[in-house]
N, C-alpha and C positions, 0 to 999 in steps of 0.2 A: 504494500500500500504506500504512493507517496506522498511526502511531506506536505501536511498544509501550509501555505505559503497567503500571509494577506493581502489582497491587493484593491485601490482604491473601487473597481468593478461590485467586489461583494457589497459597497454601498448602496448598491442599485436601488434596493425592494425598500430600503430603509429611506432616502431621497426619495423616494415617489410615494410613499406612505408620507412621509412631512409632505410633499406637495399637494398633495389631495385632503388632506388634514388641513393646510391651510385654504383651501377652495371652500373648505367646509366649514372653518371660522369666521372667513370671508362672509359666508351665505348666513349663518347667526348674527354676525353681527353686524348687516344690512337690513336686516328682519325687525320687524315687531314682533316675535314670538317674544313671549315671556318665558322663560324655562326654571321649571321647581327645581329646589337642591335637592338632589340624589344622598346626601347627606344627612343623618338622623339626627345630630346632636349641632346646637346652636356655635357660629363663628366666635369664638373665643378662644385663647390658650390654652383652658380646659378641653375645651367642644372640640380644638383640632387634632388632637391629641386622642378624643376617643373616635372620632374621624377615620384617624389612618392606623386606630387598631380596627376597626369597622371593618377597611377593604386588606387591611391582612388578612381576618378570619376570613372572611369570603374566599379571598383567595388560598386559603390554606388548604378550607375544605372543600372547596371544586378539586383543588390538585389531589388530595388524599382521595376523594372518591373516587376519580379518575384513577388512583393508583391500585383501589383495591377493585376495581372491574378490570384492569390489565391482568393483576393477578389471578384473579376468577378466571382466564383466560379464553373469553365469552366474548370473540370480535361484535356479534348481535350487539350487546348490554353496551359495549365502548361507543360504537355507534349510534345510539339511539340515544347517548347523554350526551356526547359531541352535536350532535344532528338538533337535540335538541336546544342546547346552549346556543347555538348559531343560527337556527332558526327566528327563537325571540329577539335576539339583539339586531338580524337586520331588519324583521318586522318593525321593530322598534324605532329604528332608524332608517328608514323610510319612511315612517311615517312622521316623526319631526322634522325630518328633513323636506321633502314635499309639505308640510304643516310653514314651515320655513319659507320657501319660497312661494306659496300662494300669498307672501305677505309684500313681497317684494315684486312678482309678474304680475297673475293675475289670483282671484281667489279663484279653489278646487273645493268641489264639494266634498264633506268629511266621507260619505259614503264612496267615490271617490276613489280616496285616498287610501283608505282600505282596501281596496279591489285591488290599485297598484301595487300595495306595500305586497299583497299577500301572491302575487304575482311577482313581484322582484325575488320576495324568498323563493319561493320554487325556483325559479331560475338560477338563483345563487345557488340554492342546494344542489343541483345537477353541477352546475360549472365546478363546485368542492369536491363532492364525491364521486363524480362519472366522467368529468371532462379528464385532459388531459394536464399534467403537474405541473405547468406556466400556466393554463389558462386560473386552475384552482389558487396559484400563487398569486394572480393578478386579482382575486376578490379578496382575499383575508390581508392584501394590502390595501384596500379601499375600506376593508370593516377597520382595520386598524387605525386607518385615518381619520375615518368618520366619529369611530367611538369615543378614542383621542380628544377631538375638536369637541364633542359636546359633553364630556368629563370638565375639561378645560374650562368651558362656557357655563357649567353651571354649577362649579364650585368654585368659593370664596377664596380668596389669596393666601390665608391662614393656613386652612384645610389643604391647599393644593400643596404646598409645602409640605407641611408635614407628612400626607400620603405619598407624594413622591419621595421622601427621607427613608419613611417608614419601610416603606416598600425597597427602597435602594439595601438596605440592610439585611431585610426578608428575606431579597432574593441569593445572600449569600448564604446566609442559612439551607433554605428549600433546595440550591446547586448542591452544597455540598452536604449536607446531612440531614434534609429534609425532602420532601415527594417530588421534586423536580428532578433532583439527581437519581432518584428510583425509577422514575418514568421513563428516565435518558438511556436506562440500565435497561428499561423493558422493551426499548424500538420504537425509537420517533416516526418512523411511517405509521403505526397503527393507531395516529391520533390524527389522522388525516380533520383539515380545518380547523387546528388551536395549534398548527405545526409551518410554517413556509420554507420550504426549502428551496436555496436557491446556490448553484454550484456544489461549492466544499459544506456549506452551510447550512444550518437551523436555525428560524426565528421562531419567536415563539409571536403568537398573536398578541398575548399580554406585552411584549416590549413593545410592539409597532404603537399599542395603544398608549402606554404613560410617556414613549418619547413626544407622542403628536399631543397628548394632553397638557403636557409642560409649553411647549410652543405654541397650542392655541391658546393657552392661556396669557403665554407673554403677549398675544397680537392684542386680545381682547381688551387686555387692561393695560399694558405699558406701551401700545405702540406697535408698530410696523419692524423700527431697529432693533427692538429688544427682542421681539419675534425672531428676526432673521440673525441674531448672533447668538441666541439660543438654539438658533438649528447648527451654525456652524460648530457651537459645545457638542451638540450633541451626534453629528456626525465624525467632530474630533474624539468622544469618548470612543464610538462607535466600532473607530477605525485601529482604536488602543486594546480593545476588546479581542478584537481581531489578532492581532499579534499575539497577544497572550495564548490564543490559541496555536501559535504556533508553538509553544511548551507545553500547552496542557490540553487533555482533549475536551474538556468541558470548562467554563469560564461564564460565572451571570452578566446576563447583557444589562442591569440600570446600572448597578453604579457607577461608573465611568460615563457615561453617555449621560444619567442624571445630573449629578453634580458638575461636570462643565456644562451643560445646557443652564442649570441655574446660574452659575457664578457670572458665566459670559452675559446671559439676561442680565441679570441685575445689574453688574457693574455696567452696563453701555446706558442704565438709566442714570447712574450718575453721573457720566461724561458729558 
């Protein structure tokens, strides 16, 4: 087998998930939608803090379920909670998004809107599971961007913070001694649509989402520069990630990408 080698190309999936991610921040924040926090606990230091234990546990326990139906070793049960999970989320986003831009062309009727969303999911569903591994790479980079942008958009600065922190730390736990690193060990093909592969590489759907989520967030609330020097952090962590795999064959993708995506945002607000 030879040597992974990184090179600026593996950015590919990750640049076009930020740039659709931003098409999608763009579209919220042209809109009069009003969009509710996804967040249970009020914006405060307390509140963001149980925030970003909020979408750890979530995400703890989607990865452990996922790990104990690998191990059941019941391709059916993997699929029909994959299938499932990706079904609701592009319903979902489809339907604020279309909800979105009826606010900005013209109005669509709610009934509508439904027909399409529920018509786009099937469509995406085929393109994940039956097309072929570019075309299925080419949507779980569009969910990643999309979900990204409206995490971004309708969580508070506190909050966003912190679940991005939160999560940057999670995810070095869950790589090396928690359900990610089990699942890596069980066959990333067989989570086909929470997996993108592209070349040498594996993304996980959850990194396309909190890199684009970091970035629409800078657009929404700091601006356009803070946006786009949070993308350059974050294809610079990206690309540091990358290397490390060339020593090791597994390496979590936020930290490195989160925290220069933050640092680089913020500090170009103070310039």
């Amino acid at each position: 087998m030879s040597k992974f080698k990184a090179r600026i190309i593996h950015l590919t999936p990750i640049l076009t998930s930020l740039i659709f991610g931003f098409i999608c921040s763009f579209i919220l924040l042209e809109s009069s939608l009003r969009l509710h926090s996804v967040t249970p606990f009020p914006e405060s230091p307390e509140g963001s803090i149980g925030n970003a234990f909020y979408f750890v546990v979530l995400l703890l326990v989607g990865a452990t379920i996922l790990l104990t139906l690998l191990r059941i070793k019941n391709p059916r049960l993997v699929l029909v909670f994959t299938g499932t999970v990706v079904s609701i989320t592009i319903f979902f986003l489809s339907a604020v998004y279309l909800l979105a831009l009826s606010t900005i062309i013209f109005p669509i009727r709610f009934e509508a809107i439904l027909i399409f969303s529920a018509c786009l999911t099937l469509s995406s569903l085929y393109l994940i599971f039956k097309a072929s591994n570019r075309v299925s790479s080419l949507v779980i980079i569009a969910i990643g961007g999309a979900l990204g942008a409206f995490l971004g958009s309708s969580i508070q600065t506190l909050s966003t913070l912190a679940i991005l922190c939160f999560l940057a730390f999670y995810d070095i736990f869950a790589v090396y001694r928690g359900p990610i690193g089990k699942i890596a060990s069980q066959g990333l093909e067989k989570i086909r649509g929470l997996i993108l592969s592209f070349k040498d590489i594996h993304i996980g759907l959850g990194d396309l989402t909190f890199y684009s989520m970091l970035m629409g967030h800078m657009l929404l609330n700091f601006g356009i520069i803070a946006c786009l020097m949070s993308m350059v952090g974050i294809l610079t962590g990206c690309y540091l990630t990358l290397k490390m795999l060339e020593k090791k064959e597994i390496f979590p993708g936020l930290p490195l990408p989160i925290f220069l995506g933050l640092a680089s945002g913020f500090i170009s607000t103070l310039l």
